[in-house]
N, C-alpha and C positions, 0 to 999 in steps of 0.2 A: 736307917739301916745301910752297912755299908756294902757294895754293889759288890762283888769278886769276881763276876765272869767279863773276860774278856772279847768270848765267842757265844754264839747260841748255836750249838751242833748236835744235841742228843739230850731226852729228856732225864738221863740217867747222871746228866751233872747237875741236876738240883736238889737241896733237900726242901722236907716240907715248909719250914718258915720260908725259905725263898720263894716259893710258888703263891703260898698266903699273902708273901708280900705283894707279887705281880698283880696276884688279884684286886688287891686294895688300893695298887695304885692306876692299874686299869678302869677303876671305877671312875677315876679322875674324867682320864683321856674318853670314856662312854658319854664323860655329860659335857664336857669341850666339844663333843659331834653332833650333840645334837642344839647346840647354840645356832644363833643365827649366820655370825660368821666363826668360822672353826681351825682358822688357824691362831697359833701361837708360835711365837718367835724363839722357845730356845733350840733348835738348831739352825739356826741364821749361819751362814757361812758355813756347815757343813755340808759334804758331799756323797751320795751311797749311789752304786753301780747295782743295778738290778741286774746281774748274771746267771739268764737262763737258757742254757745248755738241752735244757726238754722245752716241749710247747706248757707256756703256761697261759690262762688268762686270769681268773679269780686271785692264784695267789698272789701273780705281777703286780695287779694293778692293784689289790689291798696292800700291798708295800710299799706302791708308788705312793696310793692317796697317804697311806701312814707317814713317809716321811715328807711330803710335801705340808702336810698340814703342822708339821712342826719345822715348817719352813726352812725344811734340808733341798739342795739341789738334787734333783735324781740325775741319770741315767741310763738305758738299756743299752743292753748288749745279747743278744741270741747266738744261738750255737749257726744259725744258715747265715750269718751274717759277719760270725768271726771268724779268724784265723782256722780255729777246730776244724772248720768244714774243709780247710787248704791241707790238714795235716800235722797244725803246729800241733805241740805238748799243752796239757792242759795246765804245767809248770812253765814252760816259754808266756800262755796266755797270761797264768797270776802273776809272772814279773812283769807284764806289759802294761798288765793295769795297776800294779802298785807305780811304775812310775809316774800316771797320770796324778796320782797323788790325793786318792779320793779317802775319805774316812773311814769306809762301810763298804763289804760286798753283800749281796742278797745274793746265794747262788741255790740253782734247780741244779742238777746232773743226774744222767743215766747210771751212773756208775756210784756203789756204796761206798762210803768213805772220802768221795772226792772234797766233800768242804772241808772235811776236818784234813786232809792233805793240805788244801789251800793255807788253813791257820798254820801248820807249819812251817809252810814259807814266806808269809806276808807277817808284817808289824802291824796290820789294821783289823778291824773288826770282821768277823765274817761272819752271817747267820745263814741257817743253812734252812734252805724251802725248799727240801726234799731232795736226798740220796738215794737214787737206786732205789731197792725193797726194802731200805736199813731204816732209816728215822724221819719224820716231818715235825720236828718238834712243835713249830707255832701254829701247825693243824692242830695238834693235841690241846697245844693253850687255850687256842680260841675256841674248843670246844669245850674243854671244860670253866674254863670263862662265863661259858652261856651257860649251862646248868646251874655252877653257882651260885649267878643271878637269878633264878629260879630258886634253887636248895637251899642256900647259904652253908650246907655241911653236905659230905660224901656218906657221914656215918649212918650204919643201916639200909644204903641205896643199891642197886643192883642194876649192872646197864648190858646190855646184849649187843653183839657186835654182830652181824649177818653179811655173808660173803664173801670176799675173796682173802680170808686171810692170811696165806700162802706170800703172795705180792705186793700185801697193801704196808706201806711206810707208815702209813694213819693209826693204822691198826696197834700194828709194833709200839709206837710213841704212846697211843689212843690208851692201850693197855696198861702200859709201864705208868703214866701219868694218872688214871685215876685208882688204879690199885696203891700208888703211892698216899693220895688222897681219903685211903679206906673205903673204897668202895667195892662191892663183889663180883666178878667179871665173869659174864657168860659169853660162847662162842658161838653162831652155826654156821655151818658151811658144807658145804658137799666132800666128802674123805680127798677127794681130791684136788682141791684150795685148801687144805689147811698145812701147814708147814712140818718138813719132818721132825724138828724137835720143839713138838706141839705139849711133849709132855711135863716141858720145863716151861711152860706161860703159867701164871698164876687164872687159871680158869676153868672154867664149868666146860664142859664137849656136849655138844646137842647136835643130833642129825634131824631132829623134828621141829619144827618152826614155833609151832602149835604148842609144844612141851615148852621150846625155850623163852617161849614168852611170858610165862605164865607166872604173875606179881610184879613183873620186872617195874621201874619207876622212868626207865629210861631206851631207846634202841638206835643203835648207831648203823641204819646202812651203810656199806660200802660198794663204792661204782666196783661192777665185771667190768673188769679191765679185758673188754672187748679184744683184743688184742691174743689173749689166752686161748681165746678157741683155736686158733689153729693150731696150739698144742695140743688137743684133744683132750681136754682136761677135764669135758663136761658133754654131754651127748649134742645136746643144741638148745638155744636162748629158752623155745616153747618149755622143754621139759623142765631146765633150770628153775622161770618162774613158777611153774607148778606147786614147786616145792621152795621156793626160798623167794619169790618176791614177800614182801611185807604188807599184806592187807588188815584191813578195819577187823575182819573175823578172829584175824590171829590178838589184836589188840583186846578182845573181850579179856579172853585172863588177866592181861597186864591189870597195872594198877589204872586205876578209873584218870588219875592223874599223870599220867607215864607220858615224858617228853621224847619228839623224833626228832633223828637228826641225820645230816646228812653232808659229806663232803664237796658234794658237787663233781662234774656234773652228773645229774641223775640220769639214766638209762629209766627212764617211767615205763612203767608197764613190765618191768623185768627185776629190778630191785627194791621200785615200791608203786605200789597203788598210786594213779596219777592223785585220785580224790586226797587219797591219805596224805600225801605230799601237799597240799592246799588246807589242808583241815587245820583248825583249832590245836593239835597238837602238838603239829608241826614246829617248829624252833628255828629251820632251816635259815632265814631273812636273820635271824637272830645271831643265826653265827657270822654271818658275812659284817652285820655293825660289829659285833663280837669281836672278830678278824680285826678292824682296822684299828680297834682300842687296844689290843693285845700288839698290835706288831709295832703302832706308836711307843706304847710303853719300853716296851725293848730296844728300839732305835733309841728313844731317850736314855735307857739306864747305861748302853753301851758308853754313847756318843755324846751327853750332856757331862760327862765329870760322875766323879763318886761325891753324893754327898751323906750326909743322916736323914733319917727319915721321915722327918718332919720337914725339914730343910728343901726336899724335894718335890713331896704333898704341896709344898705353901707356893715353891717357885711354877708349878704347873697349875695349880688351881685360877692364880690371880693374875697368868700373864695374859697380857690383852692381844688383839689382833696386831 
């Protein structure tokens, strides 16, 4: 299959054979990780800038490990440590670093929109790990990644989203990706995390935790983005989990089989059950391998050349360390 994108900035530029494809060819890069040694050589001599603007740590270093194991050069760069903090333009910054002359940016920013600004000032690749409250595209991949490998189809599945979906980037992307996938999208959240135009999401509204679980096959916690409370958005943490942590009780209705998941990091005891977060159910460990097959993939499809799709199955499957 031949590759078109140049960037990875919103999940709303793929269609579904392109995501079937990601999938099928992340199966690759799943079973290259868990070999005994794990890297492979086709990005030898290239180079990607990890550019994060927020604090990150999970998604960082799943992009680090991602392109190091396809044996690209990384490097970081944080907002306390660059220019930004002195005042430059985050336009001064992307010309600064295209003339380093790297292949790839990974960029985090405060601000929605800012990677896809980037791609139109730079010739190089940029994916974007997280805008503002706008899009986390390859949160969404590598979650629905890990289901997949669970499901193998979306048809007939129902997944619940719980929390702050007002701010959450995961949510947004989390939505738009598996409703593309034909899946049935439920919401709950307290009236006051959910977004004002909540009533253009393709989803279900639950104020009851208890209701919204009930058959579901799937539930995506999202971290309280701590931070919210001192907008008064929510009485306090005690009352929040009352009514919206995620316990074993609410799991009764769900389906006997219904997978958990969770972006990281967890707030335990306020967004889920610590037990429940440990159990059998849980999928959590799942996304993070999930994560770095999905973010390889991507660094390859960008930064290895277009080829056909078998052409690129064959060159990833057989290349040695």
């Amino acid at each position: 299959m031949f590759w078109p994108h140049k960037h990875i900035l919103d999940i709303a530029q793929f269609t579904l054979e392109e995501i079937n494809y990601l999938f099928s060819l992340a199966e690759n890069f799943f079973e290259i990780n868990s070999r005994q040694i794990k890297k492979v050589p086709v990005l030898k001599r290239k180079s990607v800038v990890l550019f994060f603007a927020e604090p990150s740590t999970r998604t960082k270093t799943s992009f680090d490990m991602a392109a190091k194991r396809l044996s690209a050069d990384t490097f970081s760069l944080s907002a306390s440590s660059s220019s930004l903090k002195k005042g430059e333009t985050l336009k001064d910054t992307a010309l600064t670093l295209r003339a380093m002359n790297p292949d790839a940016i990974v960029m985090r920013h405060s601000q929605s929109g800012a990677s896809s600004f980037l791609s139109r000032h730079l010739d190089i690749s940029i994916l974007n790990a997280g805008d503002g409250w706008h899009a986390h595209p390859t949160q969404a991949l590598l979650d629905a990644f890990s289901l997949y490998r669970h499901w193998s189809t979306f048809q007939n599945k129902t997944v619940l989203f719980i929390g702050d979906i007002a701010h959450s980037r995961v949510a947004r992307s989390g939505i738009a990706l598996l409703s593309l996938l034909g899946a049935s999208i439920r919401i709950c959240a307290p009236r006051t995390l959910l977004p004002p135009d909540i009533k253009n999401y393709p989803v279900q509204i639950f104020s009851d935790l208890h209701s919204a679980c009930c058959d579901v096959d799937a539930v995506i916690c999202l971290r309280l983005q701590l931070e919210r409370q001192a907008a008064a958005l929510f009485p306090d943490f005690h009352e929040y989990a009352q009514k919206f942590c995620l316990t074993g009780r609410h799991l009764q209705s769900a389906n006997p089989k219904a997978l958990l998941l969770h972006p990281g990091p967890m707030n335990r005891g306020i967004e889920i059950e610590s037990a429940l977060a440990d159990s059998s159910k849980s999928i959590i460990l799942d996304q993070v391998a999930s994560g770095v097959a999905m973010r390889m993939t991507l660094l390859y499809l960008l930064l290895a050349g277009s080829k056909n799709e078998m052409e690129g199955k064959n060159n990833v499957h057989h290349s040695g360390p």
